[in-house]
DSSP file (Angstrom, degrees, kcal/mol; ACC not computed):
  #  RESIDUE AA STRUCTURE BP1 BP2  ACC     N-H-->O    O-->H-N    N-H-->O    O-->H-N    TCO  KAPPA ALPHA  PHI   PSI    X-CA   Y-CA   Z-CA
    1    1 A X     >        0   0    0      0, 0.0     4,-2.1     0, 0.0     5,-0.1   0.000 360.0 360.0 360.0 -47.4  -67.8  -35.3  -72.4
    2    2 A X  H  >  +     0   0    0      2,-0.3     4,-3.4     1,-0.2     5,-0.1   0.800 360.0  50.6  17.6 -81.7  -67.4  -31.5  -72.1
    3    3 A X  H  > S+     0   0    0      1,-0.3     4,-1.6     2,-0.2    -1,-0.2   0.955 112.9  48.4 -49.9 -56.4  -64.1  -31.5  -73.9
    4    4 A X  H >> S+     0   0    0      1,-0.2     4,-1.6     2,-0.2     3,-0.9   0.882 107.2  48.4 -62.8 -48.6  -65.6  -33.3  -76.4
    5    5 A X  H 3X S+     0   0    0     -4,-2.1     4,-3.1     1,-0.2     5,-0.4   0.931 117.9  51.1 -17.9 -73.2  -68.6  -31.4  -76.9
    6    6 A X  H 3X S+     0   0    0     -4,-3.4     4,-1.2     2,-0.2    -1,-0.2   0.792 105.9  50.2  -7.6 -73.1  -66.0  -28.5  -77.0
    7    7 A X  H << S+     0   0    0     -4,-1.6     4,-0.5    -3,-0.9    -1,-0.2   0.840 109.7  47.2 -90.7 -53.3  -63.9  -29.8  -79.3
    8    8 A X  H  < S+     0   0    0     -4,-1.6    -1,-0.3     1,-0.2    -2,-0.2   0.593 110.8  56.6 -69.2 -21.7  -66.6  -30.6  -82.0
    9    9 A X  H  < S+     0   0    0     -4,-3.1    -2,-0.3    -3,-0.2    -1,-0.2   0.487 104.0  57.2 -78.9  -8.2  -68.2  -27.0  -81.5
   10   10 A X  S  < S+     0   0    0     -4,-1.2     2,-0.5    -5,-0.4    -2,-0.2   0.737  83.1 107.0 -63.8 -40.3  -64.9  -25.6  -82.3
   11   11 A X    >   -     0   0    0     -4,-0.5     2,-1.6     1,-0.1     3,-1.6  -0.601  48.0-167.0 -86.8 129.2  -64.3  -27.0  -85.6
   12   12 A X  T 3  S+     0   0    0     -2,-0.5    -1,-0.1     1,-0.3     3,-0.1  -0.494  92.9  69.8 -69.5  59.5  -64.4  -25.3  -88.9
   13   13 A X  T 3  S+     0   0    0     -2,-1.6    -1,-0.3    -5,-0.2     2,-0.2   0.330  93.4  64.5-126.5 -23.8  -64.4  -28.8  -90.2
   14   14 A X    <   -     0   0    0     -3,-1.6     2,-0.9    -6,-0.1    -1,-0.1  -0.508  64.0-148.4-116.5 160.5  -67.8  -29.6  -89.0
   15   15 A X        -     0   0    0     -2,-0.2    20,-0.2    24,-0.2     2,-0.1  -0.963  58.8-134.5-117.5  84.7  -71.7  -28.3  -89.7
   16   16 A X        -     0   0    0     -2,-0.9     2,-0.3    -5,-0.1    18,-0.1  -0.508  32.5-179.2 -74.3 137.6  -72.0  -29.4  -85.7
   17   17 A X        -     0   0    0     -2,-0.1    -1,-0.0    16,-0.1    -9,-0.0  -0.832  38.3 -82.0 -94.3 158.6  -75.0  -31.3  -85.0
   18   18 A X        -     0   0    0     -2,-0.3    15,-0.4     1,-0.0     2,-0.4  -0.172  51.5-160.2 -60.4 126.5  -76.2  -32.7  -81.7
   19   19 A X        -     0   0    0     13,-0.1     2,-0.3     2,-0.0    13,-0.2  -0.924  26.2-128.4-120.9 166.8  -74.4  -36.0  -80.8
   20   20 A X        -     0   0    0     11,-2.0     2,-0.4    -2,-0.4    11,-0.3  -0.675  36.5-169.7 -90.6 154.2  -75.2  -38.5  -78.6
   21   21 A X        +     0   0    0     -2,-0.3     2,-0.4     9,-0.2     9,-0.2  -0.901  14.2 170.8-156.6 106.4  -71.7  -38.8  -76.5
   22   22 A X  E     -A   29   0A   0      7,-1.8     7,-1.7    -2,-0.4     2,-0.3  -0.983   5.8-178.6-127.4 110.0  -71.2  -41.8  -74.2
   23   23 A X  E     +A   28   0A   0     -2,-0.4     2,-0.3     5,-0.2     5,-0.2  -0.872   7.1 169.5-106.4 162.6  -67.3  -42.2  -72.5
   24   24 A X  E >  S-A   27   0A   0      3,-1.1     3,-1.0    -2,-0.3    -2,-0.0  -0.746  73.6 -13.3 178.7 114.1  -66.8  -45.3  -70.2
   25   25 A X  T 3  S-     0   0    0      1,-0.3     3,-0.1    -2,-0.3    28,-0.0   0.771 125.7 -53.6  55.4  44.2  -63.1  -45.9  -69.3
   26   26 A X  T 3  S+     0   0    0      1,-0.3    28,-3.3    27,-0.1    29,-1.1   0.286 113.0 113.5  90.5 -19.9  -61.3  -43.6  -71.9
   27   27 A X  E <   -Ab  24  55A   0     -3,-1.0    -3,-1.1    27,-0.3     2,-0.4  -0.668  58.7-150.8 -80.1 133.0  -63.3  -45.3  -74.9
   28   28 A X  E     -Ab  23  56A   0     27,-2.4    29,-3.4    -2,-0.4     2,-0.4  -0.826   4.0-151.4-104.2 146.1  -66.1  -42.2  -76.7
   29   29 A X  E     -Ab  22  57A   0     -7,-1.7    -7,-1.8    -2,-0.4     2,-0.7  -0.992  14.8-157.1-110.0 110.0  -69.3  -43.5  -78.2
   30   30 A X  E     + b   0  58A   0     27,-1.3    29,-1.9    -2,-0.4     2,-0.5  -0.810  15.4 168.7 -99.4  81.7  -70.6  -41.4  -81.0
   31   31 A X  E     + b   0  59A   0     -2,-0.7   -11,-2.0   -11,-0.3     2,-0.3  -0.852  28.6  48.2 -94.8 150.7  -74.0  -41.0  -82.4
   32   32 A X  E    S- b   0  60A   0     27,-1.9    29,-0.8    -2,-0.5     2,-0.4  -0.964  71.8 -51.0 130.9-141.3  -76.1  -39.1  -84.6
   33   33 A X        -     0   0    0    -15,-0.4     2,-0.3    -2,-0.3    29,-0.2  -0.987  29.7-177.1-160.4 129.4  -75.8  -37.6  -88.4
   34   34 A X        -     0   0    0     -2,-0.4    29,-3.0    27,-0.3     6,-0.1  -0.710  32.2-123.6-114.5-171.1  -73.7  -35.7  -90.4
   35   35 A X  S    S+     0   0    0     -2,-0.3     2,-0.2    27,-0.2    30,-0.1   0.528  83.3  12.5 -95.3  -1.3  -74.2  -34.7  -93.7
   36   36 A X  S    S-     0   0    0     28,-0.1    27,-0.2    25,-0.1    -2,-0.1  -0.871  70.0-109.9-149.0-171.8  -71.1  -36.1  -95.6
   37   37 A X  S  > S+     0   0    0     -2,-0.2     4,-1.2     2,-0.1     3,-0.2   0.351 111.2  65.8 -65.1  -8.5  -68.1  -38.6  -95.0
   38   38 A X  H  > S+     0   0    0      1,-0.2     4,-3.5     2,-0.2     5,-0.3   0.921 104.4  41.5 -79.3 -40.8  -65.8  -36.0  -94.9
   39   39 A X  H  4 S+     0   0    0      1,-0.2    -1,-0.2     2,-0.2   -24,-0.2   0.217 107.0  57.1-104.5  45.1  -67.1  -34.7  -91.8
   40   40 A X  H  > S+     0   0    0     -3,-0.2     4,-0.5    -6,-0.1     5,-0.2   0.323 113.0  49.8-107.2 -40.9  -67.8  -38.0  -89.9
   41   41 A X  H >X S+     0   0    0     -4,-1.2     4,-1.5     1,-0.2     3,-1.3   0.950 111.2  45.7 -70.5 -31.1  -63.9  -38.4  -90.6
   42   42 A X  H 3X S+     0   0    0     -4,-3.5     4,-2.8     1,-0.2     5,-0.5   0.916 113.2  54.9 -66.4 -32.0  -63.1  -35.0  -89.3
   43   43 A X  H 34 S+     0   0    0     -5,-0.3    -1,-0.2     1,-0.2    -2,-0.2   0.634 101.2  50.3 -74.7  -8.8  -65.1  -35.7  -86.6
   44   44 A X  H <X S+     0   0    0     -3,-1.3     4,-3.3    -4,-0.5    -1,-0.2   0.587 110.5  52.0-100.1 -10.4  -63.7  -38.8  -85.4
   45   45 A X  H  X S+     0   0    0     -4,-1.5     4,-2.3    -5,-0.2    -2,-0.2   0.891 102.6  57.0 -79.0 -29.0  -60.3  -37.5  -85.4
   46   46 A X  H  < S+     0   0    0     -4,-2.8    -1,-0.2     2,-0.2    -3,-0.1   0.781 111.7  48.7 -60.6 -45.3  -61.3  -34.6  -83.4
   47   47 A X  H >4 S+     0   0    0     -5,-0.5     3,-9.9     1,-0.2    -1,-0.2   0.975 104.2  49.8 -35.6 -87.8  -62.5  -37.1  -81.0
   48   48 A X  H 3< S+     0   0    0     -4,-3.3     5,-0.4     1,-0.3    -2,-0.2   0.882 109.0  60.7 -45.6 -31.2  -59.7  -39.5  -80.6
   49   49 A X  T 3< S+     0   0    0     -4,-2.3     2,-0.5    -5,-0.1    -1,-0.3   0.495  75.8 101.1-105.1  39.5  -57.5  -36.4  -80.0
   50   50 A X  S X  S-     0   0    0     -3,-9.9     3,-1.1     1,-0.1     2,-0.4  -0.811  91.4 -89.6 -80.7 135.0  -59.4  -34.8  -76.7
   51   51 A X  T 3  S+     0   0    0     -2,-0.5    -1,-0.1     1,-0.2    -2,-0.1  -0.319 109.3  20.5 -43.1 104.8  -57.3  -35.7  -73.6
   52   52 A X  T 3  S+     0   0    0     -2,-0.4     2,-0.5     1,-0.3    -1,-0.2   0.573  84.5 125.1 110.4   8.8  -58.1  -38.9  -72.1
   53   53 A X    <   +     0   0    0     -3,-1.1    -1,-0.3    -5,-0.4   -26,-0.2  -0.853  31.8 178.2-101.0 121.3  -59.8  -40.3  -74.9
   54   54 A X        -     0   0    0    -28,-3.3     2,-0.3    -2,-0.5   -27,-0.3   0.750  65.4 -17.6-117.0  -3.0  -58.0  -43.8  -75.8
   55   55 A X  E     -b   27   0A   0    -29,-1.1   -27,-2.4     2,-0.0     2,-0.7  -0.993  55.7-118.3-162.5-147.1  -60.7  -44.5  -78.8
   56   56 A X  E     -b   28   0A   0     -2,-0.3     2,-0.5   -29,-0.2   -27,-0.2  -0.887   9.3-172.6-145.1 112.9  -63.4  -44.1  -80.5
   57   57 A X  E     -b   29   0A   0    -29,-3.4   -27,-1.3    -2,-0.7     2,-0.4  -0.826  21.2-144.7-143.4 141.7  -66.4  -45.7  -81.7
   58   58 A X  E     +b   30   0A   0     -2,-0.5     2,-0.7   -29,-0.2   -27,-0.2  -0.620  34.3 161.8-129.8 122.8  -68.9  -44.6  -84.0
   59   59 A X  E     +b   31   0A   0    -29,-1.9   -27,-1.9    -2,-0.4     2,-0.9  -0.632  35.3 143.3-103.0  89.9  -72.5  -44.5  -85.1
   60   60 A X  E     -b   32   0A   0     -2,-0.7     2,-0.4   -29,-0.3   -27,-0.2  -0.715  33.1-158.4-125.5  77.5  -72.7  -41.8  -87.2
   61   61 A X        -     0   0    0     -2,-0.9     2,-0.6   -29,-0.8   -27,-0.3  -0.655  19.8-131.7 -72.2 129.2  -75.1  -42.0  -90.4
   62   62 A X        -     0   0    0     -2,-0.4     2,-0.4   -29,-0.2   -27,-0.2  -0.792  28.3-175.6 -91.9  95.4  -74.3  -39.8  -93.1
   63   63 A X        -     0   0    0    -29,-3.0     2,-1.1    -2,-0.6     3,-0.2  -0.968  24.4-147.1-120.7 120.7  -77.4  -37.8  -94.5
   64   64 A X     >  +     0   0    0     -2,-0.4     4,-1.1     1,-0.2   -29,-0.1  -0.435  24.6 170.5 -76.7 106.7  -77.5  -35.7  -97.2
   65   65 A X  H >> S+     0   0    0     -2,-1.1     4,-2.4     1,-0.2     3,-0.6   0.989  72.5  71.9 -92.0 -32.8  -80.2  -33.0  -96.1
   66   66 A X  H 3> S+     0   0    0      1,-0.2     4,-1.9     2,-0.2    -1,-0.2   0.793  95.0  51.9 -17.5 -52.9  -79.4  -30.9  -98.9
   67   67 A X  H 3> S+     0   0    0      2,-0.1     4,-1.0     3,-0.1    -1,-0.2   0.965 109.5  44.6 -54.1 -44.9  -81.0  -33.2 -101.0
   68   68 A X  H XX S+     0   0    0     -4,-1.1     4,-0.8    -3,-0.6     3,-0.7   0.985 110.3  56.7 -72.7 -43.9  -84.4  -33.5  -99.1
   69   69 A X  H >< S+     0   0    0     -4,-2.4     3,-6.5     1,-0.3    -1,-0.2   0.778 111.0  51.0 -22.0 -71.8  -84.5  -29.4  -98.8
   70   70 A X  H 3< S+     0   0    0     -4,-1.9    -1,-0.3     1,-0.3    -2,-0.2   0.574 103.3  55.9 -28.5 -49.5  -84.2  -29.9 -102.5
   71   71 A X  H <<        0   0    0     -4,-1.0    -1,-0.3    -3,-0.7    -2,-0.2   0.454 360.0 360.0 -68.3 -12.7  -86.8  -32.0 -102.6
   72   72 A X    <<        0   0    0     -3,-6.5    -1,-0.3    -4,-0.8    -2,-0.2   0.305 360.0 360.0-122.7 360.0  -89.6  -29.7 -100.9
């Protein structure tokens, strides 16, 4: 889980937020929110390619918080 952590604090693809991160037998479990679909895709790829990872599966809800700032 480490790596993964790692991996997703690394990327200039991502605005990192806290995930929930559950592996059991080489499969990652993902949860928690990003703010667009672009980085819930970077973010699953980033996954699937830590070592030892054989896939991926994702809860990830996509929240714009930019809008609610706007909103207050």
């Amino acid at each position: 889980m480490k790596r993964i952590e790692t991996a997703l604090l690394n990327s200039p693809d991502l605005d990192y937020r806290p995930f929930k991160i559950v592996v059991e037998k080489g499969m990652a479990l993902l949860s928690g929110y990003l703010a667009s679909e672009e980085e819930k895709r970077s973010a699953l790829r980033i996954v699937e390619s830590v070592k030892g990872i054989k896939g991926v599966k994702a809860d990830i809800q996509v929240v714009n918080y930019k809008a609610y700032k706007d909103k207050s």
